[in-house]
C-alpha positions in Angstrom: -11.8 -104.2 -17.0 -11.3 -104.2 -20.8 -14.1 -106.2 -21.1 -16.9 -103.9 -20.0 -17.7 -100.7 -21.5 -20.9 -98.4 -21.3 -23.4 -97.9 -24.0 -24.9 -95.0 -24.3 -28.7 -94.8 -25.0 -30.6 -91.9 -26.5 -32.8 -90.6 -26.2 -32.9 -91.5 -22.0 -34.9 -94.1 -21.2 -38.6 -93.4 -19.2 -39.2 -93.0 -15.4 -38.2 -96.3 -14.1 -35.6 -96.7 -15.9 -33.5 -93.7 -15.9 -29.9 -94.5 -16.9 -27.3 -92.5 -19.2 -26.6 -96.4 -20.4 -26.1 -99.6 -19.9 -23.1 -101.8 -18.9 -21.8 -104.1 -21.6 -20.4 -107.1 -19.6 -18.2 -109.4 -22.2 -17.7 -112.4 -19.6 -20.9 -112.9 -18.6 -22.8 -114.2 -21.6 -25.7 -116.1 -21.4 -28.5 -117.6 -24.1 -32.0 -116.4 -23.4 -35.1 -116.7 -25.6 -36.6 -113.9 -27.5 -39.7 -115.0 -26.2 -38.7 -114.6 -22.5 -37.8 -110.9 -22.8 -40.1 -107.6 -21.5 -39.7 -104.8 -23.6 -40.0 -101.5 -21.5 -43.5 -100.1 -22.2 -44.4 -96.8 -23.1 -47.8 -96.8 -22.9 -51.0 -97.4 -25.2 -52.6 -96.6 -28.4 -56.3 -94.8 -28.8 -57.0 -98.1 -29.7 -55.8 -99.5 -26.1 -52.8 -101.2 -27.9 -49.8 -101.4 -26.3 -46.8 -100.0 -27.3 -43.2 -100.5 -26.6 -39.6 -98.9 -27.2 -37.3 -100.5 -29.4 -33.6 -99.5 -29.8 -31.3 -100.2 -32.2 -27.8 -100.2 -31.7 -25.4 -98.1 -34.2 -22.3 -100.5 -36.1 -20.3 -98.5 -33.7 -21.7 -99.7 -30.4 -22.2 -103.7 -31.3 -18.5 -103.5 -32.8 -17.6 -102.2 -29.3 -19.9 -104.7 -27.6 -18.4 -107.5 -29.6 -15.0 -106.5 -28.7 -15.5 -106.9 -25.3 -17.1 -110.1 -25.8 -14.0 -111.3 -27.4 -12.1 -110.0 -24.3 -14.2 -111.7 -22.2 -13.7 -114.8 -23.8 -9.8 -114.5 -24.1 -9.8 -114.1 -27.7 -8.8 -110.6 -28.1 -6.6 -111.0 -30.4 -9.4 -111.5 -33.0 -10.5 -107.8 -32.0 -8.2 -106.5 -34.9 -10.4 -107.7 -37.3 -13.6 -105.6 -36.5 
């Protein structure tokens, strides 16, 4: 559908959560808080603190992402514009 596409993550993700990305679904949107999250953990410090992968997306992958969000929501006509 032209409202799903596949992000690409790299470097790969650990065991456990092998994938060569993740699927960008523009009509399913939902609100969820921060708060109620788990980031994927990649182990601990000397210290014993924990420590956790963060991504961040390229300009390139949330304009596709909000594209198919658009799409999703029947307003791709406003896709020109990103």
């Amino acid at each position: 559908m032209s409202y799903h596409c596949q992000i690409d993550i790299r470097p790969p993700l650990p065991a456990g959560w092998e994938s060569d990305g993740v699927w960008v679904k523009g009509d399913m949107i939902y609100a969820v808080g921060f708060h109620r999250l788990n980031l994927i953990r990649t182990g601990k410090t000397r210290e014993g603190k924990r420590t956790y992968r963060y991504e961040v997306l390229s300009t390139d992958q949330m304009k596709l992402i909000k594209s198919c969000v658009l799409k999703g929501l029947g307003m791709s006509l406003l896709t020109k514009h990103l």
